[in-house]
C-alpha positions as CSV (number, residue, x, y, z in Angstrom):
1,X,-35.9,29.9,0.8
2,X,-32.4,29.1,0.2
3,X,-33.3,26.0,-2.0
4,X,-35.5,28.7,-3.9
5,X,-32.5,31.1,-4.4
6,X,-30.2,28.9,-6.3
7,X,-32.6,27.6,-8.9
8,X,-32.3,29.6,-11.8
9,X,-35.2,31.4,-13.3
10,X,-36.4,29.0,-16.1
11,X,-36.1,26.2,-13.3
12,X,-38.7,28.0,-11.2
13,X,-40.9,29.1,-14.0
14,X,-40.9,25.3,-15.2
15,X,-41.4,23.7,-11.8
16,X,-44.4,26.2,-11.3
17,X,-46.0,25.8,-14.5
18,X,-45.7,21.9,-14.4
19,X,-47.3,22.0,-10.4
20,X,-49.8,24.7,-11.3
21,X,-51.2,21.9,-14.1
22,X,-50.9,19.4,-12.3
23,X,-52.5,20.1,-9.8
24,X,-55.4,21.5,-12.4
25,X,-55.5,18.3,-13.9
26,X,-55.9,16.6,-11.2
27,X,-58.8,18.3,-10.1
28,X,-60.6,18.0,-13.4
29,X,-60.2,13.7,-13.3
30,X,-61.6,13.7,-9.8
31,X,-64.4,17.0,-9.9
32,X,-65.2,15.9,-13.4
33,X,-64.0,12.2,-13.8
34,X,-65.2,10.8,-11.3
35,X,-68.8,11.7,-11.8
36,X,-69.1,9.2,-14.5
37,X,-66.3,6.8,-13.1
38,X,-69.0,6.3,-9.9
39,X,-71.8,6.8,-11.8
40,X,-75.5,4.8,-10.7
41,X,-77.9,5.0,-13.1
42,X,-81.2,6.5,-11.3
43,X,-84.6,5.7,-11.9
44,X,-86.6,7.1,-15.0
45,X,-89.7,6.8,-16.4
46,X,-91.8,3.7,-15.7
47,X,-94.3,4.9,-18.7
48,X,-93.9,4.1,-21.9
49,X,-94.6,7.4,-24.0
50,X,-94.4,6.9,-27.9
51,X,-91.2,8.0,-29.6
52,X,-90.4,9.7,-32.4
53,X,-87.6,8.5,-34.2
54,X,-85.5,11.2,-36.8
55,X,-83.0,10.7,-39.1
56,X,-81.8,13.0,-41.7
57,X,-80.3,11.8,-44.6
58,X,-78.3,13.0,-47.7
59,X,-77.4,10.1,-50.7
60,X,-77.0,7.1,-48.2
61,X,-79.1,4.6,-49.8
62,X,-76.9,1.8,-48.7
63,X,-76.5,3.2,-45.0
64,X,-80.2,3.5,-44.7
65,X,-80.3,-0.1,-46.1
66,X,-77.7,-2.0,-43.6
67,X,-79.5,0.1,-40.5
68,X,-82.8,1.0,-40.9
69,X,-83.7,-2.5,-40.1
70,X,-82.3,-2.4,-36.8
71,X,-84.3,0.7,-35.8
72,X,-87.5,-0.2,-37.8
73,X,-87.7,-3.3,-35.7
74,X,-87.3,-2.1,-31.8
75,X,-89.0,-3.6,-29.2
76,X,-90.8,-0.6,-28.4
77,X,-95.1,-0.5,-28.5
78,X,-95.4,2.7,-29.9
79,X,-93.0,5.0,-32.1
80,X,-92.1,6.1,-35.4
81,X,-89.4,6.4,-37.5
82,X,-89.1,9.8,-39.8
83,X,-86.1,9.6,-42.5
84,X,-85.9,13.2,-44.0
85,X,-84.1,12.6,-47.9
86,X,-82.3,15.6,-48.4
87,X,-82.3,16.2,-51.9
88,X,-80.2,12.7,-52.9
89,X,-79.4,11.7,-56.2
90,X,-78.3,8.3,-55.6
91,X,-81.0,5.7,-54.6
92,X,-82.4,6.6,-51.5
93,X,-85.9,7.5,-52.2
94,X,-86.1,3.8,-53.8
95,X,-84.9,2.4,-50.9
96,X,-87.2,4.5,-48.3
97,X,-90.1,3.4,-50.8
98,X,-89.1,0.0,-50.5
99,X,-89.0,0.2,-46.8
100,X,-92.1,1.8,-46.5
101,X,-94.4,-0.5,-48.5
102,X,-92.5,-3.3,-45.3
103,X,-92.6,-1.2,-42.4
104,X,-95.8,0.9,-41.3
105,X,-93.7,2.8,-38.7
106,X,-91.3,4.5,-41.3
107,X,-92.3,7.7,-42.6
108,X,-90.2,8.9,-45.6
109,X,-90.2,13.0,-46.1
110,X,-88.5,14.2,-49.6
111,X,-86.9,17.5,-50.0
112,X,-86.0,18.5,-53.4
113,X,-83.1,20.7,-54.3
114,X,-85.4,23.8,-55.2
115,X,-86.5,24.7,-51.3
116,X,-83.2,24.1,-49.3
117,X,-82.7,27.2,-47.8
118,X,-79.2,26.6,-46.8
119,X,-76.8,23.8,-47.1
120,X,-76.7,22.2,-43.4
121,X,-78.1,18.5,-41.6
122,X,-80.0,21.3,-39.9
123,X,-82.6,22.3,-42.5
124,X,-83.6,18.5,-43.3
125,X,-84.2,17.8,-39.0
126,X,-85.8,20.6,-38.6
127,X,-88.3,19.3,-41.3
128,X,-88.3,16.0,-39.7
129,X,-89.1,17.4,-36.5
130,X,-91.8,19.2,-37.9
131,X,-93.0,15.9,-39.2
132,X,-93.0,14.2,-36.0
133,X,-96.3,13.6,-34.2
134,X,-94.7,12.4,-30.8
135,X,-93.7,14.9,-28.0
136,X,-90.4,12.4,-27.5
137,X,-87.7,12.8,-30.1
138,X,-85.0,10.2,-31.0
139,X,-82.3,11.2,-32.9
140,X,-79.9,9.4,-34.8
141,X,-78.0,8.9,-38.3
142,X,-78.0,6.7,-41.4
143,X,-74.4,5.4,-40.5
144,X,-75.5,4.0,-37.1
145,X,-77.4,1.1,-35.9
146,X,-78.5,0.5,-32.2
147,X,-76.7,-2.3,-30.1
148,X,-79.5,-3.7,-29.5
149,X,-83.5,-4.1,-30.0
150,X,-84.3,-2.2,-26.3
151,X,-82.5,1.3,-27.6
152,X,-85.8,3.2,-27.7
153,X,-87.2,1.6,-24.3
154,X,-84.2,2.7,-22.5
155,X,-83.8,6.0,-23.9
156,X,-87.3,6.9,-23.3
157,X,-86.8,5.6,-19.8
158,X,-84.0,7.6,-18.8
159,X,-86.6,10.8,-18.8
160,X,-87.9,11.5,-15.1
161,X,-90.5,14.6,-14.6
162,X,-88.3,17.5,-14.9
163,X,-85.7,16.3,-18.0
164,X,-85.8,17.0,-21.5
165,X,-83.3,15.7,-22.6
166,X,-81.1,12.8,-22.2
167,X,-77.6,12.3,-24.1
168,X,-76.6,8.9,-25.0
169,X,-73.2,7.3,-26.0
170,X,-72.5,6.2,-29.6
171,X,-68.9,4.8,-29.9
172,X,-67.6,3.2,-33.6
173,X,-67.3,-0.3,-34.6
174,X,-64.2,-1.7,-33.6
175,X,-62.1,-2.2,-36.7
176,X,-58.1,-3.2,-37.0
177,X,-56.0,-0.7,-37.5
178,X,-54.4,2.2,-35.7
179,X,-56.6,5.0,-37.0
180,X,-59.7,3.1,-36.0
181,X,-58.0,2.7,-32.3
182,X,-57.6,6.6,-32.4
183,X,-60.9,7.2,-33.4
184,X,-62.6,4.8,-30.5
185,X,-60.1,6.5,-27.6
186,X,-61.1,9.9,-29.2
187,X,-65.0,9.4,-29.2
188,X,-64.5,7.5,-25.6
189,X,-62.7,10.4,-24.2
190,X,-64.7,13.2,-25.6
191,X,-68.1,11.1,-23.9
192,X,-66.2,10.6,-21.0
193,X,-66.2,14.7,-20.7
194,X,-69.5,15.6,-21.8
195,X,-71.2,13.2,-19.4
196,X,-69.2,14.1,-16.4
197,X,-69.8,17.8,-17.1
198,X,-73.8,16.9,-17.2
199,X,-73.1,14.7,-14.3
200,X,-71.7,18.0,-12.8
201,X,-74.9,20.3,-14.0
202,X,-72.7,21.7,-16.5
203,X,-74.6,20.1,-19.6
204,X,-72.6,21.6,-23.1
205,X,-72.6,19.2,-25.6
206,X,-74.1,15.6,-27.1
207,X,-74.2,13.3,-30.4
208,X,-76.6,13.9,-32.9
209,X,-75.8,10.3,-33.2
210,X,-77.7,9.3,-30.1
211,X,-79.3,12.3,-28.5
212,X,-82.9,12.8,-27.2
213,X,-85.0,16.2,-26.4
214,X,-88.9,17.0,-26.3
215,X,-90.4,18.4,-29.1
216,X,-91.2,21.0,-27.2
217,X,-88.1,22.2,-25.8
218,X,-86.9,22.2,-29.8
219,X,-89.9,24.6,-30.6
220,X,-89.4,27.0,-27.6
221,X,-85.7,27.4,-28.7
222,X,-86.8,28.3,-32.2
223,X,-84.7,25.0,-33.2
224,X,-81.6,26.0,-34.8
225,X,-82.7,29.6,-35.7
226,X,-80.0,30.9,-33.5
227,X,-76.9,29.2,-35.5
228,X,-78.5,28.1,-38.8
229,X,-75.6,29.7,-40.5
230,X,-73.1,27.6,-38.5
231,X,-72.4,24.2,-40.9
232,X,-72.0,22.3,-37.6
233,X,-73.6,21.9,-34.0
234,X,-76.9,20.5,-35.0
235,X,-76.4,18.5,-31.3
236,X,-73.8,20.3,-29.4
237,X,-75.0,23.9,-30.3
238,X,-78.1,23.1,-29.7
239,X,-77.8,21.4,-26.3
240,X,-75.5,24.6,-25.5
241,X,-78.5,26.8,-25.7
242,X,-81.5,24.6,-24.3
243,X,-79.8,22.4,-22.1
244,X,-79.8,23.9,-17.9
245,X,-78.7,22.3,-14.6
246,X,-82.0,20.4,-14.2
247,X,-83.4,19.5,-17.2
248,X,-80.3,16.9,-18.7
249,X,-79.7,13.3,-17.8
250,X,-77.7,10.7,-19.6
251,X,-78.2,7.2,-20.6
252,X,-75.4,4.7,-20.7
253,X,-76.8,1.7,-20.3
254,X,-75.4,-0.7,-23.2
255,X,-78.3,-1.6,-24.4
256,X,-78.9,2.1,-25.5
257,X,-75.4,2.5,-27.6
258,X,-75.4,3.4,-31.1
259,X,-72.8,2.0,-32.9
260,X,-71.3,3.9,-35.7
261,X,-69.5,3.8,-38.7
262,X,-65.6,5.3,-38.2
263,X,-64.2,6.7,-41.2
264,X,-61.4,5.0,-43.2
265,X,-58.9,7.6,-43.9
266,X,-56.9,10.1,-41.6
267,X,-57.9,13.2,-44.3
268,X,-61.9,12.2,-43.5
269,X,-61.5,11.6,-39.7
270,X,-59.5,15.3,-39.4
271,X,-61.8,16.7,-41.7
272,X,-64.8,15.6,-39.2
273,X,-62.8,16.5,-35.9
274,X,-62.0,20.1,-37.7
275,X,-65.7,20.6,-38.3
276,X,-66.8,19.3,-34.9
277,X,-64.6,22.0,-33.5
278,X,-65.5,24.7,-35.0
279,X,-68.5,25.2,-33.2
280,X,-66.5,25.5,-30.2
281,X,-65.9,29.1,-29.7
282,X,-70.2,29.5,-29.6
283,X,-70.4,27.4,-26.2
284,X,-71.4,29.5,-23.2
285,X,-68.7,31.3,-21.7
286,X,-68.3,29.2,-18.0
287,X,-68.4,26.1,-20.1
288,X,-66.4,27.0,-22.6
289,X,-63.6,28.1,-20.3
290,X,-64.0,25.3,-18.7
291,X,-63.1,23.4,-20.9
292,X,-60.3,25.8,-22.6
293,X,-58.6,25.8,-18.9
294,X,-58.4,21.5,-18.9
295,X,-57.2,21.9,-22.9
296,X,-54.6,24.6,-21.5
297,X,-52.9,23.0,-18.5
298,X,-52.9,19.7,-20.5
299,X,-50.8,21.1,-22.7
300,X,-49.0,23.2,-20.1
301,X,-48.5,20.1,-18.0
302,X,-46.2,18.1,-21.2
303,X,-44.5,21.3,-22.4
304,X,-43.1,21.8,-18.9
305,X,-42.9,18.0,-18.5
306,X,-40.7,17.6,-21.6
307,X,-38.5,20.8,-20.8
308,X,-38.1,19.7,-17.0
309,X,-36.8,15.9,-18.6
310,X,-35.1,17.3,-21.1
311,X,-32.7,19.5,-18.5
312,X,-32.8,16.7,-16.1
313,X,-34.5,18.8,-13.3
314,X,-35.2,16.7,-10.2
315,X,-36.0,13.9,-12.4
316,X,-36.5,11.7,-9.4
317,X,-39.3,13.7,-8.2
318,X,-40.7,15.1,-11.9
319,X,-41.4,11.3,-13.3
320,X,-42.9,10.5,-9.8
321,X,-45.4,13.5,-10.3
322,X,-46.0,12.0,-13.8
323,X,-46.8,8.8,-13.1
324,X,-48.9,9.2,-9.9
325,X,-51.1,12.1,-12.6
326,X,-51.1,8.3,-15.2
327,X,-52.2,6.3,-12.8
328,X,-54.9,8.4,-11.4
329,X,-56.0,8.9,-15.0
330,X,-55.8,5.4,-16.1
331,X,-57.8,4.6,-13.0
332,X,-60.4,7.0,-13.5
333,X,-60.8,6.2,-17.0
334,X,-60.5,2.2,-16.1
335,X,-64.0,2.8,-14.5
336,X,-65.2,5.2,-17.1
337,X,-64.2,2.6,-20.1
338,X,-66.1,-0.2,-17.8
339,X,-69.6,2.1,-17.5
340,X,-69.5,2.7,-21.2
341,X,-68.3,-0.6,-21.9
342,X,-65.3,0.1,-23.7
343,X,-63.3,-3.0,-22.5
344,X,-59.6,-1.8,-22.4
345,X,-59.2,1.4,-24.5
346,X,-58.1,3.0,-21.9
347,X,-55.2,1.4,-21.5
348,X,-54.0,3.3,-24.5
349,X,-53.9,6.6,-22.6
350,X,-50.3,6.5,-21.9
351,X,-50.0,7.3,-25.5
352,X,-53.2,8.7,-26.8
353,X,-53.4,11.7,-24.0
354,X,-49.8,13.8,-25.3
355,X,-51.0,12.7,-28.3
356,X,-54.4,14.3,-28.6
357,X,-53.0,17.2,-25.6
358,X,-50.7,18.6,-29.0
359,X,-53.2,17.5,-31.8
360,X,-56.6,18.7,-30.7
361,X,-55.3,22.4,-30.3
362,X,-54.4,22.7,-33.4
363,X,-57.5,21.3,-34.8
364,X,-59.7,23.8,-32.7
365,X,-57.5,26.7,-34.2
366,X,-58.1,25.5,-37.8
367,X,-61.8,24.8,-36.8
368,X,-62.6,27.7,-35.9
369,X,-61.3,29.7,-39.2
370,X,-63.0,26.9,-40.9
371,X,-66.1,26.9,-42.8
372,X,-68.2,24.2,-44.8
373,X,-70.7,24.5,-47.7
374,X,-71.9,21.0,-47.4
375,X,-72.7,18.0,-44.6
């Protein structure tokens, strides 16, 4: 109690808040963390149910050329592949025609100007979906390609009896450059969340890049009636309000990656992260404070970090804190990066986490006043 006594009040109130978060962090890496870090893949379906395959598109002719190959030509017995044209004007309906007179599995469906309803990826899946004739659905974009010719077989396999629907992991071509290193940790970090949270029943989000749900399930939730207005969250809003405890598994297997195309500039990759997060504030309340409460004690957790270096307050024992919180991250995300074979990204954490702790925020703030009038 003495030792208490003589600190002064902004010592306290720093040494608490930086405990309080830490400790908070570190029972998000290993309750959260760890799920995917130990993760076994479990056995799925041994039957191989035909596949639907949907891709909306809008004026990416040459996209559609480069990777509609690579899906056209899976090793999978039975499935289809539905490309919705969403009122292009560049080439696209050329190059679908093309593709179509080569590949009996594609199935090209046009939408003119004149009946879009509203301006949103939504409208044209919805239409695909519709199109489909297979209960399974496979979704992906025109800027990805699969990893390999098996990304059908092991999606479909990851289903078991009681799932509908199964998230998969679509990380970005590895390119020089330090934006394209932010955008790999970013996407590996923000897969490494939503799978543990599914790992831990708490299903909120996927990637419309590499996502799979029953037809079904997408009719029973009237699709994306509930958020049509919303630009984004064609796969995370969605999931959000038709995912549950039982019906979600993953697939991570590499042979079921998506690899997609990362933007060039900073101004495009903040302009995609600030319309990713402005669906946030529509997640479920639990999950969304969930997640809030790891955002918040991140950020606590430097702010009091910095202050407490910055006065040299028990330094000794401060930096000892730190770097036992590192190494249990960089551990943790040493066997995530392996599962999701991400080789060593993680190794960039040291930097990347204050980084993105002081970034992201901000982004969600501006994301959530934001509002877009096309995809």
């Amino acid at each position: 109690m003495q030792f208490l006594q003589e600190l002064s009040t902004l010592t306290l109130i720093l040494l608490i808040v930086f405990l309080i978060s830490f400790l908070i962090q570190i029972f998000y890496y290993w309750f959260f963390y760890s799920r995917l870090a130990f993760y076994k893949s479990r056995p799925g379906s041994d039957t191989l149910q035909p596949v639907s395959v949907v891709i909306a598109s809008h004026n990416d002719g040459i996209k559609l050329k480069n990777n509609l190959p690579a899906i056209l030509t899976q090793d999978y017995p039975d499935f289809e592949v539905i490309v919705v044209n969403d009122a292009s004007d560049d080439d696209t309906e050329e190059v679908l025609t093309a593709f179509s007179q080569q590949y009996h599995r594609l199935k090209a469906v046009h939408i003119k100007q004149s009946v879009i309803f509203f301006r949103s990826k939504k409208f044209p899946l919805s239409v695909g979906i519709k199109s489909a004739k297979n209960e399974i659905l496979l979704l992906t974009d025109a800027d990805c390609y699969p990893d390999s010719d098996q990304w059908i077989r092991e999606m479909q396999a990851a289903y078991n009896e009681n799932s509908e629907i199964i998230l998969g992991f679509s990380p970005y071509e590895k390119q020089p450059g330090l934006l394209n290193l932010l955008i790999r940790f970013d996407t590996f970090q923000i897969a490494t969340l939503y799978f543990s949270f599914a790992l831990a029943r708490l299903p909120y989000m996927g990637v419309g890049r590499n996502l799979s749900y029953t037809r079904s399930l997408f009719f029973r939730h009237n699709g994306f009636i509930s958020h049509y207005k919303i630009q984004s969250g064609d796969d995370d809003l969605f999931i959000k309000s038709a995912a549950t405890k039982t019906n979600t598994r993953i697939c991570i297997n590499l042979e079921a990656h998506v690899i997609s195309e990362p933007k060039k500039t900073f101004k495009a990759w903040i302009w995609q992260k600030r319309r990713h997060f402005s669906t946030g504030s529509y997640y479920k309340p639990l999950k969304k404070n969930l997640l809030g409460l790891q955002a918040l004690s991140g950020l606590l957790y430097y702010c009091s970090l910095i202050a407490l270096i910055y006065f040299k307050i028990f330094l000794p024992v401060i930096l000892s804190i730190h770097g036992f919180r590192l190494l249990n991250r960089i551990i943790l995300l040493g066997f995530c990066s392996k599962k999701l074979n991400q080789g060593y990204l993680f190794l960039f954490s040291p930097v990347s986490d204050p980084f993105f702790t002081f970034f992201n925020p901000l982004l969600v703030l501006w994301g959530m006043a934001f509002k877009s009038k096309k995809w």
